[in-house]
RODO-2510 file (C-alpha; in nm, 4 decimals, decimal comma):
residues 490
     n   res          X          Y          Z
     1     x     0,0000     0,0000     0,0000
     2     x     0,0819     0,3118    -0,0007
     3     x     0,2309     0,5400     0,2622
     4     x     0,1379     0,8844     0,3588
     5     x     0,4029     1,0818     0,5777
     6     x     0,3217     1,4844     0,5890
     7     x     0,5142     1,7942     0,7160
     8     x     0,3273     2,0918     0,8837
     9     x     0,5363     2,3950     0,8840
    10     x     0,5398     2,7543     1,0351
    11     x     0,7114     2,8424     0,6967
    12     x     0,6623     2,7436     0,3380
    13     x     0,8609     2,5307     0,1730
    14     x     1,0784     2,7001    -0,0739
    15     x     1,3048     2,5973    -0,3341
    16     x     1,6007     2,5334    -0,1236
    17     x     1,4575     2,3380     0,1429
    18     x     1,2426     2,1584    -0,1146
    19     x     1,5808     2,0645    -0,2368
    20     x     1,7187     1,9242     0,0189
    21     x     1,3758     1,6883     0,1152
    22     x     1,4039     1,5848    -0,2704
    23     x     1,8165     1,5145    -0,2278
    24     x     1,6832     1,2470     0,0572
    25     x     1,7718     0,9935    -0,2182
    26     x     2,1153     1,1359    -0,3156
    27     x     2,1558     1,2891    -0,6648
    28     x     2,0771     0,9824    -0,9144
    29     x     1,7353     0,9565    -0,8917
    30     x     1,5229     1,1603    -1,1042
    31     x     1,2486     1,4213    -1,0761
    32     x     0,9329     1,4811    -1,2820
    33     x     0,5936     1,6546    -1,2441
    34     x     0,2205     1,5558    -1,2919
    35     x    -0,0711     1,6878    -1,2217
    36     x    -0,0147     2,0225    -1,4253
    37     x     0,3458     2,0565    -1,2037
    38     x     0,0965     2,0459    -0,8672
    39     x     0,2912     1,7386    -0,8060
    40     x     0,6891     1,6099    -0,7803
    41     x     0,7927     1,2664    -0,8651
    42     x     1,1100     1,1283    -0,6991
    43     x     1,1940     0,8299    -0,9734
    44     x     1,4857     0,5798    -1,0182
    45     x     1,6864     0,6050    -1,2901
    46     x     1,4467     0,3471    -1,4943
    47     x     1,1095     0,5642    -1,4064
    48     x     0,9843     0,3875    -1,1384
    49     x     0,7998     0,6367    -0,9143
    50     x     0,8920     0,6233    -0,5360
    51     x     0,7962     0,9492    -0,3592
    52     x     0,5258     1,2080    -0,4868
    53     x     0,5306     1,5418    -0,3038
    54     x     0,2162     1,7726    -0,3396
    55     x     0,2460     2,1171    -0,3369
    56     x     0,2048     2,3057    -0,0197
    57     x    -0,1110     2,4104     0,1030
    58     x    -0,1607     2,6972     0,3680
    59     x    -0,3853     2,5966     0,5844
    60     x    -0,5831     2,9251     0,7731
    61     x    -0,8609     2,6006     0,9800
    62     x    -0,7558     2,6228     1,3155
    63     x    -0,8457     2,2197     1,3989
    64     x    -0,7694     2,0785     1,0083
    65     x    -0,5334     1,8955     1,1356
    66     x    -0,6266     1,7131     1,4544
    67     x    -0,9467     1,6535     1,2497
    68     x    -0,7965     1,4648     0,9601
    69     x    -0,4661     1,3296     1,1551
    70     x    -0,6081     1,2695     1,5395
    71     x    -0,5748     1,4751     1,8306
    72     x    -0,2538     1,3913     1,9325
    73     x    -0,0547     1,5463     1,6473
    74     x     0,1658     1,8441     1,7112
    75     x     0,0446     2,0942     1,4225
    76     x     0,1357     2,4710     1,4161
    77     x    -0,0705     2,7202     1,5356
    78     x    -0,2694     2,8261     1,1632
    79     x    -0,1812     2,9155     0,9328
    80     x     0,1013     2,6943     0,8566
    81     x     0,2364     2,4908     0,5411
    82     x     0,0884     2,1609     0,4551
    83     x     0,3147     1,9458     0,1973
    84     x     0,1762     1,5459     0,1609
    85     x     0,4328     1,2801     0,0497
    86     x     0,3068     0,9648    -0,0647
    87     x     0,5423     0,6697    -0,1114
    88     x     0,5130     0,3852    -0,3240
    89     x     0,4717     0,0558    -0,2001
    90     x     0,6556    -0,1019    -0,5456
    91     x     0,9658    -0,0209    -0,3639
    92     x     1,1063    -0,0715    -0,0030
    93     x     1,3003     0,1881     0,0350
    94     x     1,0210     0,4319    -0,0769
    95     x     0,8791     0,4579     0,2899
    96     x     1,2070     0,5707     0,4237
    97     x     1,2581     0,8477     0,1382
    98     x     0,9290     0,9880     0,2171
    99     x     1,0011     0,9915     0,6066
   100     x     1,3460     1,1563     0,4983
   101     x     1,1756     1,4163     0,2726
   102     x     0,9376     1,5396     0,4988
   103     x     1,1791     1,5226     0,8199
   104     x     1,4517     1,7514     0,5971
   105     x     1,1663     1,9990     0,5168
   106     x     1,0683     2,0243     0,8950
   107     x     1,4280     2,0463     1,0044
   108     x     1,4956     2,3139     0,8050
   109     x     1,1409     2,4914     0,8498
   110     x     1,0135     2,4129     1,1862
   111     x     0,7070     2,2208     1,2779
   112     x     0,6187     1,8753     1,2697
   113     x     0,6104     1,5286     1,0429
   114     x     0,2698     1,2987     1,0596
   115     x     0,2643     1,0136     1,1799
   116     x     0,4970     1,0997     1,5200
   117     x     0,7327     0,7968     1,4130
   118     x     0,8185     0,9221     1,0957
   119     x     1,0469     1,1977     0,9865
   120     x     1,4446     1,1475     0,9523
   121     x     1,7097     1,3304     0,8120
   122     x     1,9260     0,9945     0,6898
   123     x     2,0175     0,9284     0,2689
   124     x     1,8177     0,6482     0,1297
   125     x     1,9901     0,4153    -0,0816
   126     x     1,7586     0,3327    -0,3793
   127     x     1,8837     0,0008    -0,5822
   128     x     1,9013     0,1211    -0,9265
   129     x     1,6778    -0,1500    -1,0539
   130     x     1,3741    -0,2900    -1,1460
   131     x     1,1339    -0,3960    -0,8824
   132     x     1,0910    -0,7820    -0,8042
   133     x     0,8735    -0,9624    -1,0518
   134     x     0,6454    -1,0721    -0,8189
   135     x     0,5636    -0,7121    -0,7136
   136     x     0,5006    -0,6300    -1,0567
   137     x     0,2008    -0,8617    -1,0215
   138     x     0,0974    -0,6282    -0,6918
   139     x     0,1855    -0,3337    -0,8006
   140     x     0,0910    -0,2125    -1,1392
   141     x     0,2319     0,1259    -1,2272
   142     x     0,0024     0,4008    -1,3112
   143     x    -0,0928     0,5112    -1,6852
   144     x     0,0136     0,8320    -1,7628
   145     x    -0,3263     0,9984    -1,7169
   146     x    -0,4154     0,8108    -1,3986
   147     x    -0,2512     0,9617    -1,0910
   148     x    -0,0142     0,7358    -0,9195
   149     x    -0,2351     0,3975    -0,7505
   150     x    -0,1362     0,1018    -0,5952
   151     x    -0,3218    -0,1199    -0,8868
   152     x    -0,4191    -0,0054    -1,1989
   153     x    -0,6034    -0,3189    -1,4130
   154     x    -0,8386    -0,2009    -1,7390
   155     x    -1,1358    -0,1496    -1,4753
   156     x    -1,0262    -0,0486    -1,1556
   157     x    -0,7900     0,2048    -1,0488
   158     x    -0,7087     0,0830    -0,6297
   159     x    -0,5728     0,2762    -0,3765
   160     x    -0,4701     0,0953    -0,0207
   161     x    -0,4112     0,3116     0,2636
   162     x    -0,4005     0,2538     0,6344
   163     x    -0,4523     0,6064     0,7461
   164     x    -0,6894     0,6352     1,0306
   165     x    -0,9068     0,8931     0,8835
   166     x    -0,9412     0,9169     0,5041
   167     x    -1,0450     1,2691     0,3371
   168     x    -1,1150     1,3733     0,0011
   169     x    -0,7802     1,5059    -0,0959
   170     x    -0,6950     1,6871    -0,3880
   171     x    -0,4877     1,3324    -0,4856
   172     x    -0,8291     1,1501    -0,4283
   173     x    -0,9977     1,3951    -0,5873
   174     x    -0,7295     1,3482    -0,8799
   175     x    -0,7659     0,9887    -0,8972
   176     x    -1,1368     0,9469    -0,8952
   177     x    -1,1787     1,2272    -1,1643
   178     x    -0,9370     1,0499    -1,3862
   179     x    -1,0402     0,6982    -1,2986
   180     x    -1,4026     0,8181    -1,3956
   181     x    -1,2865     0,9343    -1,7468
   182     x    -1,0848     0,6735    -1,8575
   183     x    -1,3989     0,4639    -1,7939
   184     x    -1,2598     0,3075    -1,4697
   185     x    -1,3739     0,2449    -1,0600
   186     x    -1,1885     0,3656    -0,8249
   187     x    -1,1331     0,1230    -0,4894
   188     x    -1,0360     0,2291    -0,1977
   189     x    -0,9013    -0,0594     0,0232
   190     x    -0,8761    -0,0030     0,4307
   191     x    -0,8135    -0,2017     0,7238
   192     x    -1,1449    -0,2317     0,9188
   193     x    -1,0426     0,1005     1,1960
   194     x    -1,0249     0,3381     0,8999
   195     x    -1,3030     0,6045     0,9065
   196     x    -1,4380     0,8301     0,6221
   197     x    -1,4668     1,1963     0,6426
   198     x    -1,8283     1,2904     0,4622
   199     x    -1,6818     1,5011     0,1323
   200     x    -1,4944     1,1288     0,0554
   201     x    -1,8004     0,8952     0,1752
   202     x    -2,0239     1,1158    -0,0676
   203     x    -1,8037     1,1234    -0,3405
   204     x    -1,7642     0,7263    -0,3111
   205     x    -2,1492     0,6512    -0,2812
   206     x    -2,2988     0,4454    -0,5798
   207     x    -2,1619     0,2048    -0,8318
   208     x    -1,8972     0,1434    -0,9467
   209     x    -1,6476     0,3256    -0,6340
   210     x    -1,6494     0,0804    -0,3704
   211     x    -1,4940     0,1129     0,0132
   212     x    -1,3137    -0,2133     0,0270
   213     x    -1,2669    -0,3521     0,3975
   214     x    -0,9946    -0,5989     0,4749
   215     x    -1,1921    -0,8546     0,7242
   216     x    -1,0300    -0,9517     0,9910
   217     x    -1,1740    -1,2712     0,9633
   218     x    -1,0148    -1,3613     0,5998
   219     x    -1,1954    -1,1609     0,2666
   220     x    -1,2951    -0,8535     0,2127
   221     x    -1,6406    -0,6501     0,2532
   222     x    -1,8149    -0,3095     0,1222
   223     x    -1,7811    -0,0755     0,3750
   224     x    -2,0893     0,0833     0,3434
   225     x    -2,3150    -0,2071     0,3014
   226     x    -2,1306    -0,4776     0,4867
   227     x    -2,1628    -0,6968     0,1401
   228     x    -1,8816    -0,9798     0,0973
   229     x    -1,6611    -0,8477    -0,1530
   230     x    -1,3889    -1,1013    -0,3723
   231     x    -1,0765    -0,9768    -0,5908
   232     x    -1,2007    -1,1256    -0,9506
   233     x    -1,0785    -1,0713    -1,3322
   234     x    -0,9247    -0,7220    -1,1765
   235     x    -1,1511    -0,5856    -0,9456
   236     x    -1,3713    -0,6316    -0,6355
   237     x    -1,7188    -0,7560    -0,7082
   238     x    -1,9388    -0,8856    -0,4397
   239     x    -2,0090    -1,2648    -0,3673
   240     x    -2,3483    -1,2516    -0,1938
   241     x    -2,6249    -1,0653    -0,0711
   242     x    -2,5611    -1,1694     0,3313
   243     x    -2,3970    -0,8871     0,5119
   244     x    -2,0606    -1,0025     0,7357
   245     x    -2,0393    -1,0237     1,0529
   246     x    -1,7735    -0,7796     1,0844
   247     x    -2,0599    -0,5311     0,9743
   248     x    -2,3202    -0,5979     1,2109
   249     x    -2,1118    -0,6554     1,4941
   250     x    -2,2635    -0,5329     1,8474
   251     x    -2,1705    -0,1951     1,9625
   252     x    -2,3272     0,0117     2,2348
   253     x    -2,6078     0,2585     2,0974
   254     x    -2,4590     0,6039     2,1066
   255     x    -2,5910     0,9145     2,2796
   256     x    -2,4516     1,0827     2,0081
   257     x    -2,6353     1,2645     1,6809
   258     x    -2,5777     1,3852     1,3733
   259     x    -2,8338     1,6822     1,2092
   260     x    -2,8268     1,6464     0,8019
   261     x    -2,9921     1,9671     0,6439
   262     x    -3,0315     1,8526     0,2432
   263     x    -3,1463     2,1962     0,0737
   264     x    -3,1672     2,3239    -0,3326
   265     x    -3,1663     2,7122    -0,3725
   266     x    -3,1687     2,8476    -0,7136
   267     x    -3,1165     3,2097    -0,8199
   268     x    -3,0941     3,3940    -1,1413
   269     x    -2,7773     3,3946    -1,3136
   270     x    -2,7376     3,8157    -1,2758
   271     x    -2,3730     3,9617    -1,1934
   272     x    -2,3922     4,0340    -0,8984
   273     x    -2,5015     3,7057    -0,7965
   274     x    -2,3099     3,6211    -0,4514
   275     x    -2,3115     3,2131    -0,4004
   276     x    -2,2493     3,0306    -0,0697
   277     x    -2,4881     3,2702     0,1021
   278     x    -2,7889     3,0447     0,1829
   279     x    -2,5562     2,7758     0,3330
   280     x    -2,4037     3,0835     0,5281
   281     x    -2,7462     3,1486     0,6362
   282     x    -2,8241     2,7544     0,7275
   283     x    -2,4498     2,7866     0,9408
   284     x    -2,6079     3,0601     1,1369
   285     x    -2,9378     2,9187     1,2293
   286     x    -2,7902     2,6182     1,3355
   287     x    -2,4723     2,6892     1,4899
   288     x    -2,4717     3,0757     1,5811
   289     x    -2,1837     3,1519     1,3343
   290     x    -2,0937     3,1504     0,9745
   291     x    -1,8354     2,8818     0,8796
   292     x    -1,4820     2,9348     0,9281
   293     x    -1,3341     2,7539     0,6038
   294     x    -1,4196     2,6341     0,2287
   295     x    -1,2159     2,4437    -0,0185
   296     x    -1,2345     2,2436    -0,3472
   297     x    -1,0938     1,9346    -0,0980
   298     x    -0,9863     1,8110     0,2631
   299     x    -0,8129     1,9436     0,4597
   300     x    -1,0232     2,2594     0,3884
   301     x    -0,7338     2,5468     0,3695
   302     x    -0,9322     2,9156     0,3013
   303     x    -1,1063     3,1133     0,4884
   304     x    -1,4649     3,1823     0,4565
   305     x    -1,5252     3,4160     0,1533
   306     x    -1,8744     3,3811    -0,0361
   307     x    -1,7119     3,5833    -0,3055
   308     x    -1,4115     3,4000    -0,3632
   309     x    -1,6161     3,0745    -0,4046
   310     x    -1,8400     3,2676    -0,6225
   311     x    -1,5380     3,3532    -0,8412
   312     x    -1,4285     3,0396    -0,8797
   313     x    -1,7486     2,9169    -0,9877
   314     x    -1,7616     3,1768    -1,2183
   315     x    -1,4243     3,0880    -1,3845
   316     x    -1,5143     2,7380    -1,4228
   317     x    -1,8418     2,7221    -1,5456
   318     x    -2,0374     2,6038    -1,7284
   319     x    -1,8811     2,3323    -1,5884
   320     x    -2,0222     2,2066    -1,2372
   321     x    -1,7878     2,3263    -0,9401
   322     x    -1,7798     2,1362    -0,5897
   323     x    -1,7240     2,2806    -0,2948
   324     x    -1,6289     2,1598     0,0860
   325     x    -1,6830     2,3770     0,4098
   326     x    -1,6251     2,3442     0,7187
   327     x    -1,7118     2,5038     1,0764
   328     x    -1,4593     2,5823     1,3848
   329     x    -1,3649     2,2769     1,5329
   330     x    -1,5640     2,3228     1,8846
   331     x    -1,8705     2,2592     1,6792
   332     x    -1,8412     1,9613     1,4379
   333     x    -2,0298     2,0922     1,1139
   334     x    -1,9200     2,0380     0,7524
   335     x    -2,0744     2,0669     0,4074
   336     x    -2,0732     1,9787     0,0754
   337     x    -2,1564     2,2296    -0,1813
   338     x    -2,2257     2,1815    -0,5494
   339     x    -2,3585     2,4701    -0,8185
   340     x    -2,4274     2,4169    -1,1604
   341     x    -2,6293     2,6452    -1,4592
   342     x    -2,9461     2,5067    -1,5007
   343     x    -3,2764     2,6418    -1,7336
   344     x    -3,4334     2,7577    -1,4337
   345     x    -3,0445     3,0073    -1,3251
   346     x    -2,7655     2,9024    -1,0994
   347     x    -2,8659     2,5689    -0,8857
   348     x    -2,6877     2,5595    -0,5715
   349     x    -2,7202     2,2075    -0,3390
   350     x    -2,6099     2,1632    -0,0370
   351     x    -2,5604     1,8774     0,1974
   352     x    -2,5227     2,0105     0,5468
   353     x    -2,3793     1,8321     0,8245
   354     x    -2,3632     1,9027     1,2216
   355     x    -2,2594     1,6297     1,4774
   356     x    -2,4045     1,6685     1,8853
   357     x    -2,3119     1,5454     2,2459
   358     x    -2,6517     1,3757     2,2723
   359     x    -3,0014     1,4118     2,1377
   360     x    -3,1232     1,6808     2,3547
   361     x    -2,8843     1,9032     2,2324
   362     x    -3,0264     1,9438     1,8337
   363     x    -3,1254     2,2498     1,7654
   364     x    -3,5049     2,1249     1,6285
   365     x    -3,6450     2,4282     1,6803
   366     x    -3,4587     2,6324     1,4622
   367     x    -3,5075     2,4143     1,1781
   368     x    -3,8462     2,5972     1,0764
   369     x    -3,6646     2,9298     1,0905
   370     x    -3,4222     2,8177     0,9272
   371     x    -3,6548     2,7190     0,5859
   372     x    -3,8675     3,0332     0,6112
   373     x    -3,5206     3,2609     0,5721
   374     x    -3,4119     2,9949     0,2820
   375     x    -3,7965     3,0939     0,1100
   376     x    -3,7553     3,4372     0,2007
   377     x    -3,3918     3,5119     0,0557
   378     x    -3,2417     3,2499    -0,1160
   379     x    -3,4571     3,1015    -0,3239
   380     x    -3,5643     2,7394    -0,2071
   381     x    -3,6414     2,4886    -0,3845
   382     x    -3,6772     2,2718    -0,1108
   383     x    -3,5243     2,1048     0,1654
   384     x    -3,5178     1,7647     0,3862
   385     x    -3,3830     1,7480     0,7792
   386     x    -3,3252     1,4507     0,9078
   387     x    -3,1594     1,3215     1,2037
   388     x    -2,9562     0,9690     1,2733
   389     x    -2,7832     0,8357     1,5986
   390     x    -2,4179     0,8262     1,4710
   391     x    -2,0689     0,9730     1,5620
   392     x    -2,0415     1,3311     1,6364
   393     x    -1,7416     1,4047     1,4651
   394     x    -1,8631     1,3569     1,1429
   395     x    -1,6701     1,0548     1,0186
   396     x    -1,7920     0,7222     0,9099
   397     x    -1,7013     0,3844     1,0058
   398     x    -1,7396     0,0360     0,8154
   399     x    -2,0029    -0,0805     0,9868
   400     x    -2,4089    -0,1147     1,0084
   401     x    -2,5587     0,2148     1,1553
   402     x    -2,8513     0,4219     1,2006
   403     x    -3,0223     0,5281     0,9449
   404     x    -3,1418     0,8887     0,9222
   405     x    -3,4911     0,9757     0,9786
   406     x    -3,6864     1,2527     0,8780
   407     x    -3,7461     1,5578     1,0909
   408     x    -3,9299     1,7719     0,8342
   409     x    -3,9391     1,8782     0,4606
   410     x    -3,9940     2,2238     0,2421
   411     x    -4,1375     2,2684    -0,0263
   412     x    -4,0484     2,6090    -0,2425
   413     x    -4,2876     2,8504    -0,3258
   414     x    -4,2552     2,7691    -0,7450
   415     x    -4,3175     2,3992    -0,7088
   416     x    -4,5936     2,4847    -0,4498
   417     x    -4,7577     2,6941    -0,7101
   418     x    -4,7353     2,4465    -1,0129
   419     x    -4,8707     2,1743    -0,7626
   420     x    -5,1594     2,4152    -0,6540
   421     x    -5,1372     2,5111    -0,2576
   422     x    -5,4994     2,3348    -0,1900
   423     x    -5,3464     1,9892    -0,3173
   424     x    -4,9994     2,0361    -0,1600
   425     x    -5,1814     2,1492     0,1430
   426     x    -5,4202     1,8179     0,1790
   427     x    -5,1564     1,5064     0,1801
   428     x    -5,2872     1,1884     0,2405
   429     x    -5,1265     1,1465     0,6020
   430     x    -5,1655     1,2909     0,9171
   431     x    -5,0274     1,6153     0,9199
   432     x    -5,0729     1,9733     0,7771
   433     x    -4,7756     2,2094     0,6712
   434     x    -4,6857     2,5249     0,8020
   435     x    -4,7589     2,7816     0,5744
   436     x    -4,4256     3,0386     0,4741
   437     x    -4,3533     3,2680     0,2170
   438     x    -4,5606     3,5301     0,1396
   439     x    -4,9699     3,4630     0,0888
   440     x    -4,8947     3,5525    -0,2736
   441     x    -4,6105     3,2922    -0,3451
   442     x    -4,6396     3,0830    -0,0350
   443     x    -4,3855     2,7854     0,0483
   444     x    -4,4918     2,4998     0,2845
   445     x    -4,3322     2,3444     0,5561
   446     x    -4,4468     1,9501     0,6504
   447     x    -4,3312     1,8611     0,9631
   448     x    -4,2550     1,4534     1,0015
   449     x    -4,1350     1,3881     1,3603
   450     x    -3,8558     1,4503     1,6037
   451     x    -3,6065     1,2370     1,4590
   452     x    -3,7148     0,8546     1,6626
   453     x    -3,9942     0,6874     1,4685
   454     x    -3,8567     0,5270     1,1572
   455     x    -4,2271     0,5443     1,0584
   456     x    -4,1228     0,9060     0,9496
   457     x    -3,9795     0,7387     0,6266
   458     x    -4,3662     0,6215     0,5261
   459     x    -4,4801     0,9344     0,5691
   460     x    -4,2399     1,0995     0,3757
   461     x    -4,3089     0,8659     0,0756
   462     x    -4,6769     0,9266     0,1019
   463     x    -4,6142     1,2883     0,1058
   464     x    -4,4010     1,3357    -0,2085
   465     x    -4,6226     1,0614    -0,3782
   466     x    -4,8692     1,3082    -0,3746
   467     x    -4,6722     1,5851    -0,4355
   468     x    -4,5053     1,4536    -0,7440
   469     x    -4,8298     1,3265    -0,9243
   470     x    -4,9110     1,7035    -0,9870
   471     x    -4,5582     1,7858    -1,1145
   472     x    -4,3050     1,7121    -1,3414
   473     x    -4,0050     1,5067    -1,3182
   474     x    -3,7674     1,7646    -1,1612
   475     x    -3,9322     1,7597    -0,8047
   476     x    -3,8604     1,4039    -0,8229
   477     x    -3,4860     1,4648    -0,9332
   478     x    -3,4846     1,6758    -0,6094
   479     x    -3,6211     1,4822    -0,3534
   480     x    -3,3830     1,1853    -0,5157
   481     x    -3,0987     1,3861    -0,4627
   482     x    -3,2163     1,4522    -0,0784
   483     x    -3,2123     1,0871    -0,0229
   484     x    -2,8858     1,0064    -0,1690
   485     x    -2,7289     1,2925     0,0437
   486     x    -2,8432     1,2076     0,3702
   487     x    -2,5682     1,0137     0,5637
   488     x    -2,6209     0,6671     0,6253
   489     x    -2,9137     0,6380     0,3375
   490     x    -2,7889     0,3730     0,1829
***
């Protein structure tokens, strides 16, 4: 597999100490760039890659780094200098260069090297040769348009990594992009204590991206469905319907809670359009403050700035742009952001995530607020709350949990007025919505439950039944992409 060793430095790495981290293997190996020259290659003399050094990021988070690494590690106060090393496992002596490369940078810059055991100052003797033939038949080197992978077969593009918490890093990112358009999955293969951050569980959800679980009891399983999972004609495909063990395994229920707010605003495309302002708005409500930090991956490096995520968009549409943000690290909250032109102006959905002590500490009540300034400034389309029992720091593990329930659902005042208020105000259940909006172009607000009765789900599916029988297809794309988004739906 490979393996991950990172500096974190008061000062950024600059050409001369980048030098002398890329000298860890003496002066005969040789040095190229992918990624658009984002990212450094330290090769043998016959091209086999051993050591690929990202470029720096500045991170401004205060918490990024106890989030992603564990609370233990020694990071700078922010902002400080991120650089990632990744070392290939084709090679022995790869793990050593990377420790070497990262402990030179830190020497010479202050700060630290993750994980605590790594880091050294030493030369690393690479044999100038070709890797053993048998780890040719593990190993498979990368195509040039496929970031660097443990195996690449004609499929499936697998990474293997033993790092505690995985995020959706720009190298991730990277890989799945490129794996995607050369028509590939991408597998990423953990030891059974690995947990997901959400940006990398949502961008792994649905076929053909698997989270591959090594099984302590021989095999492998899907980490998010517990499915048995077998290594066949060059990738993992499952081998029955009967969840393992390993996945249902008996844990003590957990006080703890996690709030998923699932919302579509859209806006017309005018210039002085400002995105990232109804999440802002769903940040306050819910937490008291905006969020501290957005990115286009983990860790999340910028400070909060509506208008620099709105420039961004702007450069790279009409392509799609995704977006990760983040709150300060005293209140576990993170989201996923995604616009996009559409005929009806600039879509913006967002997947917003909060994690709690216990359930008594959910902010419920602000929830209705909460969609009544979404109708009233931002444009909703419509939006689904639901709560789960599940870890309050956000990440995921590989087994079976709770699923989310639903707490409530909005409907937008232009999909309540093509469905006609006096049949979106009559569904077939028990319960009436809360009028909001204005009374000319009123929204509606259906209230399902607190977050305990699974029954919640019927109701939900009677309710947009009836809903979507006086509308076209696009409510239905919406309320799809609600359930998809929700944590722990499957």
């Amino acid at each position: 597999m490979t393996k991950d060793v990172i500096a974190l430095t008061p000062k950024m790495p600059d050409t001369r100490s980048l030098l002398a981290g890329l000298f860890a293997g003496g002066p005969d190996l040789g040095l190229t760039a992918t990624g658009d020259g984002a990212v450094l290659q330290l090769c043998t003399r016959e091209g086999c890659p051993l050591v690929s050094v990202e470029a720096p990021l500045l991170i401004h988070i205060p918490g990024e780094a106890e989030r992603l690494l564990g609370q233990d590690v020694s990071a700078p106060p922010p902002p400080y200098w991120w650089t990632e090393t990744r070392a290939s496992a084709a090679v022995p002596e790869a793990e050593p260069l990377a420790d070497s490369v990262c402990g030179r940078l830190t020497t010479l810059l202050g700060g630290t090297v993750w994980p605590r055991d790594a880091g050294t100052t030493r030369v690393v003797a690479i044999p100038q040769e070709q890797p053993p033939d048998d780890a040719q038949d593990v190993v498979a080197p990368s195509a040039p348009d496929v970031p660097s992978v443990d195996v690449l077969t004609e499929s499936t593009a697998v990474v293997i990594s033993d790092r505690p918490v995985l995020a959706f890093t720009t190298w991730l990112s990277d890989v799945l992009r490129t794996a995607s358009a050369t028509d590939r999955a991408l597998h990423l293969v953990t030891p059974p204590h690995a947990r997901l951050t959400l940006p990398l569980r949502t961008a792994l959800r649905g076929a053909p991206n698997r989270w591959v679980i090594q099984n302590p009891a021989g095999g492998y399983y899907d980490g998010l469905s517990g499915v048995p999972l077998a290594w066949q004609q060059g990738t993992f495909i499952p081998i029955g319907t009967t969840v393992v063990d390993a996945f249902t395994q008996q844990t003590e229920p957990t006080p703890e809670r996690q709030l998923t707010v699932t919302f579509r605003t859209v806006h017309a495309p005018t210039a002085d359009l400002v995105l990232g302002r109804g999440l802002e708005t769903a940040w306050r409500h819910l937490t008291g403050a905006a969020p501290v930090g957005w990115s286009t991956s983990e860790p999340v490096n910028l400070p909060w700035s509506p208008r620099q995520l709105t420039d961004l968009a702007r450069d790279r549409s009409p392509a799609p742009t995704h977006l990760v943000a983040i709150g300060a690290p005293d209140h576990p909250s993170i989201a996923t952001l995604r616009t996009a032109r559409t005929k009806a102006g600039v879509a913006q959905d967002i997947t917003l995530t909060l994690g709690y002590p216990s359930a008594a500490e959910v902010p419920l009540d602000a929830v209705e607020s909460l969609a009544s300034a979404l109708v009233d400034e931002h444009g909703l389309v419509s939006m689904l709350t639901t709560l789960r029992a599940a870890r309050a720091d956000l990440t995921l593990t590989p087994r079976l949990e709770a699923p989310p329930i639903p707490v409530s659902f909005t409907l937008g005042a232009r999909d309540v007025n093509a469905i006609g208020l006096t049949h979106a105000r009559r569904p077939p259940v028990a319960l009436r919505p809360r009028q909001l909006g204005t009374h000319t172009h009123p929204a509606l607000h259906y209230i399902l439950g607190d977050g305990t009765d699974a029954d919640a789900w019927t109701t939900f599916t009677h309710l947009t039944t009836h809903l979507t029988t006086h509308l076209t297809t696009h409510l239905t794309t919406h309320l799809t992409t609600h359930l998809k988004a929700a944590p722990g739906a499957g």
